[in-house]
C-alpha positions as CSV (number, residue, x, y, z in Angstrom):
1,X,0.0,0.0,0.0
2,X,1.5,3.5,-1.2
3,X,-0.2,6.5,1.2
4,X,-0.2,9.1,-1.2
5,X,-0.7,13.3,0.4
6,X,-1.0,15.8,-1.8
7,X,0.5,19.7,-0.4
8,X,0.0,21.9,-3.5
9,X,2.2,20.8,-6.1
10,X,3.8,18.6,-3.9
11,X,3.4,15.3,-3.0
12,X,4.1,13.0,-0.3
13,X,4.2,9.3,-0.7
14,X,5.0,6.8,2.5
15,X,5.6,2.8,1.0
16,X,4.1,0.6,3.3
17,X,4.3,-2.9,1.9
18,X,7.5,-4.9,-0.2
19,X,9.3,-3.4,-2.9
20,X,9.7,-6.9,-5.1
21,X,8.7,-7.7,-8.4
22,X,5.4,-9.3,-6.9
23,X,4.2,-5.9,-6.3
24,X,6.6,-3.9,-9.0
25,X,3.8,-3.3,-11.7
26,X,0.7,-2.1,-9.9
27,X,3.1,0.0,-7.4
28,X,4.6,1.8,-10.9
29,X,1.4,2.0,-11.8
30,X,0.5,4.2,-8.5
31,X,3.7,6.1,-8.1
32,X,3.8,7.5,-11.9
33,X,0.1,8.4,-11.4
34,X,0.7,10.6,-8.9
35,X,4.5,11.6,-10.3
36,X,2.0,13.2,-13.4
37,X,-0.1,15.4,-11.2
38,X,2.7,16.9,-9.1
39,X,5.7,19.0,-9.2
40,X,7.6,17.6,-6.7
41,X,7.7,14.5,-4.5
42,X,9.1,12.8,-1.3
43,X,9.1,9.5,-1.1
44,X,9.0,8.0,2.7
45,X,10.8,4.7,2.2
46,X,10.8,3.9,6.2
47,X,8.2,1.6,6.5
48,X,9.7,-1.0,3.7
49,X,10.7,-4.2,5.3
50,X,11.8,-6.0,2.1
51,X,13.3,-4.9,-1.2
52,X,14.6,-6.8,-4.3
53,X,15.8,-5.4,-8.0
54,X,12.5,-5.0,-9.7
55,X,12.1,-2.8,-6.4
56,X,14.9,-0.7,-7.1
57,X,14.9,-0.7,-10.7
58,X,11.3,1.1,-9.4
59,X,13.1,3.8,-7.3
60,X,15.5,4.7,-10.3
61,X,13.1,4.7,-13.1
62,X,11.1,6.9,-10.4
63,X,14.0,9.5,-10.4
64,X,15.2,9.2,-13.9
65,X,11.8,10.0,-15.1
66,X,12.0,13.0,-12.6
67,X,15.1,14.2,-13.8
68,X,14.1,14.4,-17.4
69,X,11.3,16.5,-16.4
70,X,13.5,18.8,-14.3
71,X,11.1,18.1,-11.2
72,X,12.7,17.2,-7.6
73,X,12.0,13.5,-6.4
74,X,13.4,13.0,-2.6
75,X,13.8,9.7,-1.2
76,X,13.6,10.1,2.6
77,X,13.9,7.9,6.3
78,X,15.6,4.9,4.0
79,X,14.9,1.5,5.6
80,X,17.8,-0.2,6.6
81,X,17.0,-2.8,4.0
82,X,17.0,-0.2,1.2
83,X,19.7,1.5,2.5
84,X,21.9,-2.3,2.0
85,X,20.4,-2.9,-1.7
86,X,21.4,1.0,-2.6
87,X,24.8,0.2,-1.1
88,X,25.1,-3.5,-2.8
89,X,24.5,-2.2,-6.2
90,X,26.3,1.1,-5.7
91,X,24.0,3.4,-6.6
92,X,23.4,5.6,-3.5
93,X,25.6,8.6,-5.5
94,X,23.2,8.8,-8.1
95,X,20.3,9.0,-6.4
96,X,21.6,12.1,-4.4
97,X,19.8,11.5,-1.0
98,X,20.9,11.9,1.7
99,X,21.6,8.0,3.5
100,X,21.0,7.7,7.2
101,X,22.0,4.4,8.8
102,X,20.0,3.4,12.0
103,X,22.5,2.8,15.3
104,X,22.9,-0.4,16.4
105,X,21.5,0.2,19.2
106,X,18.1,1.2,17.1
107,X,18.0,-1.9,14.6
108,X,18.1,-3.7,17.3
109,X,15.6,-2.7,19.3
């Protein structure tokens, strides 16, 4: 489930569910609807517990598609499970956001 807010031109969008290829189409299906209708977005990626490729081939075609259009496209609060398949695959510099890792002392709590 994608809670979607709209501010204005801007919207905010919290992921609350997986981010595999089981739920890759109809969540691209979701996120470019409201991508069309805004001017910029944030995207809350906090509350996703589980992430695979089609999942981040998601959250790049997200900002690639933002970038062509000159519009602003912020992931924020990156789960520590997106944070590790940004890492793995080395892309953290191209999306441009800022990465926070939780303490130990918080993942494990």
């Amino acid at each position: 489930m994608i809670e979607i807010e709209k501010k204005g031109t801007q919207f905010y969008c919290r992921i609350n569910e997986k981010m595999t290829i089981y739920q890759a189409g109809a969540m691209r299906d979701e996120l470019l609807g409201a991508f069309r209708d805004c001017q910029e977005m944030e995207v809350d990626l906090s509350q996703v517990d589980e992430i695979d490729s089609a999942g981040l081939q998601l959250l790049l075609a997200l900002k690639h598609s933002a970038k062509t259009r000159q519009m602003p496209v912020h992931y924020i609060n990156h789960s520590p499970v997106v944070v590790n398949i940004i890492q793995l695959f080395g892309v953290d510099a191209y999306f441009g956001d800022q990465l926070l890792m939780p303490s130990k002392t918080q993942a494990t709590n």
